[in-house]
Backbone as a ProteinNet text record, in pm:
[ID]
protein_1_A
[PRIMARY]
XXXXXXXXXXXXXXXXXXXXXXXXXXXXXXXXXXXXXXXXXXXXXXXXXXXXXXXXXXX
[TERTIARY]
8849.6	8907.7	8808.3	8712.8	8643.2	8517.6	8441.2	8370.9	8440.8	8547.9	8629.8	8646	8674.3	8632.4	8538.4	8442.4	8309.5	8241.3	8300.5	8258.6	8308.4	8479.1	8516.7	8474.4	8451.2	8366.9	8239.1	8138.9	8050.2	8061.7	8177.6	8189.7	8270.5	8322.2	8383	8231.4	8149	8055.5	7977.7	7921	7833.7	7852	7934.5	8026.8	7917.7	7971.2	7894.8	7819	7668.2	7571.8	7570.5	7577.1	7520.5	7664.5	7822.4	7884.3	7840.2	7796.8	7727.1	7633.4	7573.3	7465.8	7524	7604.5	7671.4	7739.4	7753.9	7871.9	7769.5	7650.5	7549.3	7504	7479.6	7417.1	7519.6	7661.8	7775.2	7736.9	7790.1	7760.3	7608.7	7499.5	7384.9	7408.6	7492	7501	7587.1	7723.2	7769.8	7709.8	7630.4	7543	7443.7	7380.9	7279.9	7364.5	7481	7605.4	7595.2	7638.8	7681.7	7583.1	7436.7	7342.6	7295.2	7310.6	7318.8	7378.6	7505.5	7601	7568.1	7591.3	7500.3	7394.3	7309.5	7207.2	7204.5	7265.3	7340.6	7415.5	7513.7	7613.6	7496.5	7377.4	7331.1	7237.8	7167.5	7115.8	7169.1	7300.4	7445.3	7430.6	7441.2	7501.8	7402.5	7293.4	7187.5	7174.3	7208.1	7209.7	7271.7	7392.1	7597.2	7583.2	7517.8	7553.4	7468	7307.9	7291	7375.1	7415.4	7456.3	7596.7	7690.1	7796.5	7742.5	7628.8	7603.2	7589.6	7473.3	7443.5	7601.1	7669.6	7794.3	7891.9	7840.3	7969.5	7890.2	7755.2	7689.8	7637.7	7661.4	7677.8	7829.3	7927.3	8037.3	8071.7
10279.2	10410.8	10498.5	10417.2	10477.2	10564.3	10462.1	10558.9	10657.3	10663.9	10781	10913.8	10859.1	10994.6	11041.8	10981	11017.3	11118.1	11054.8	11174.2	11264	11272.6	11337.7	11461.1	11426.4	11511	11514.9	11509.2	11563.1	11639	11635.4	11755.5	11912.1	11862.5	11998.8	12065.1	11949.4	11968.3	12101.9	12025.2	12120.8	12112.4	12216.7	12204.4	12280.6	12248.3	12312.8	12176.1	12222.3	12135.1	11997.5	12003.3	11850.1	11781.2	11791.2	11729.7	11676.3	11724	11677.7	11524.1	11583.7	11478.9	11372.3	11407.6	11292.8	11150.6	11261.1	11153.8	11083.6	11133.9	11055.1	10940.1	10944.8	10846.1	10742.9	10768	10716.9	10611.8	10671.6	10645.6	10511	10549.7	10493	10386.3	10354.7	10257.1	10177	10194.6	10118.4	10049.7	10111.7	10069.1	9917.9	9934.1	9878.3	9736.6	9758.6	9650.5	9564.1	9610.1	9570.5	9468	9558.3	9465.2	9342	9385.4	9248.2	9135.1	9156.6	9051.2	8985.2	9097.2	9028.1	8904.9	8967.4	8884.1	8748.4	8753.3	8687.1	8539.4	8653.7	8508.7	8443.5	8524.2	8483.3	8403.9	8389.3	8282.7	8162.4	8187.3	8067	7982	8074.7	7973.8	7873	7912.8	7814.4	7660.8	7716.5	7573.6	7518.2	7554.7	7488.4	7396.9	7490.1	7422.2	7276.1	7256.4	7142.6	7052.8	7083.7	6954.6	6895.4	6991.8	6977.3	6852.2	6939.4	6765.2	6689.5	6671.5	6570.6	6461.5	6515.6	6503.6	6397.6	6465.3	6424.6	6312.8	6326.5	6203.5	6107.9	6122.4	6005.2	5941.7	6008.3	5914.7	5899.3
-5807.9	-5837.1	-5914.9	-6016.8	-6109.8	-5981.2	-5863.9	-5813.7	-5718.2	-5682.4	-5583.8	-5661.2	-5793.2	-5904.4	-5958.1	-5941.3	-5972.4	-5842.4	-5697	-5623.7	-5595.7	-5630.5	-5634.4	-5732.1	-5866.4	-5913.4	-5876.9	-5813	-5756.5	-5690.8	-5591	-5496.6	-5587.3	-5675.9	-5741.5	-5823.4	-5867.1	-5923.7	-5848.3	-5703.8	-5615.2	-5452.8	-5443.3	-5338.5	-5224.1	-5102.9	-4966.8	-4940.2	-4913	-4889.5	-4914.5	-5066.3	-5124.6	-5099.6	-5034.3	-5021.7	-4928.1	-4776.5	-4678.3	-4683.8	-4840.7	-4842.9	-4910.4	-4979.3	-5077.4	-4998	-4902.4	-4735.2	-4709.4	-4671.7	-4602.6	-4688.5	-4800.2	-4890.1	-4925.3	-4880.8	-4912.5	-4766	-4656.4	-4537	-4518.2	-4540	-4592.3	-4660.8	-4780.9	-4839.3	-4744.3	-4692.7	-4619	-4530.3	-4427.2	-4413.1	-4367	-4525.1	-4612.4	-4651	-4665	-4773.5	-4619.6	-4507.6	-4363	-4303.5	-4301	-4270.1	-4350.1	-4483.4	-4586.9	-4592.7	-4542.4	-4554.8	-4386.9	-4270.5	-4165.8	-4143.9	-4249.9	-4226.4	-4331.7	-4426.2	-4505.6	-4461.1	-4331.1	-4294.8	-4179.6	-4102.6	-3988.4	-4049.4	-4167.2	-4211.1	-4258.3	-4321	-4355.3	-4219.2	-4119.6	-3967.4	-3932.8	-3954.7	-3849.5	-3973.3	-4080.6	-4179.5	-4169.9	-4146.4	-4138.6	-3976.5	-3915	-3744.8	-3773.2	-3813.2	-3769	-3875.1	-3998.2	-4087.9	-4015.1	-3945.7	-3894.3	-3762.5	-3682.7	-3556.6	-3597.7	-3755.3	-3851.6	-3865.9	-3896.7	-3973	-3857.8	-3713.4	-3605.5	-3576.2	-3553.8	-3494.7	-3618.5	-3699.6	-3847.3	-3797	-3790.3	-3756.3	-3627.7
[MASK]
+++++++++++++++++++++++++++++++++++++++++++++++++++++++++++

C-alpha cells in the first residue's frame, strides 16, 4: 500500500509526461522481477530432475 502511495504521489507531484514514464519504469521492473524468477526456477529444474532419476533408480 505504502508504494501505491508513493506513486500515487508522484503523479500529483508531476503530472502529464513523467506519469508516462513512471508506468514505464514500473512496467520495466515487472519485467526484470519476471525474468529473475524465470531464470531462477530454470536453473532450480535441471538440479531437481537428475537427483529425482538419482532417487528412482537408487530404489
Amino acid at each position: 500500500m505504502s508504494k501505491h502511495h508513493l506513486l500515487e504521489y508522484k503523479f500529483e507531484e508531476e503530472p502529464g509526461g513523467k506519469r508516462k514514464r513512471a508506468l514505464t519504469v514500473n512496467g520495466f521492473w515487472i519485467v526484470v522481477l519476471i525474468l529473475i524468477f524465470v531464470a531462477a526456477v530454470y536453473q532450480s529444474v535441471p538440479r531437481e530432475i537428475p537427483d529425482i532419476i538419482i532417487r528412482f533408480l537408487g530404489r
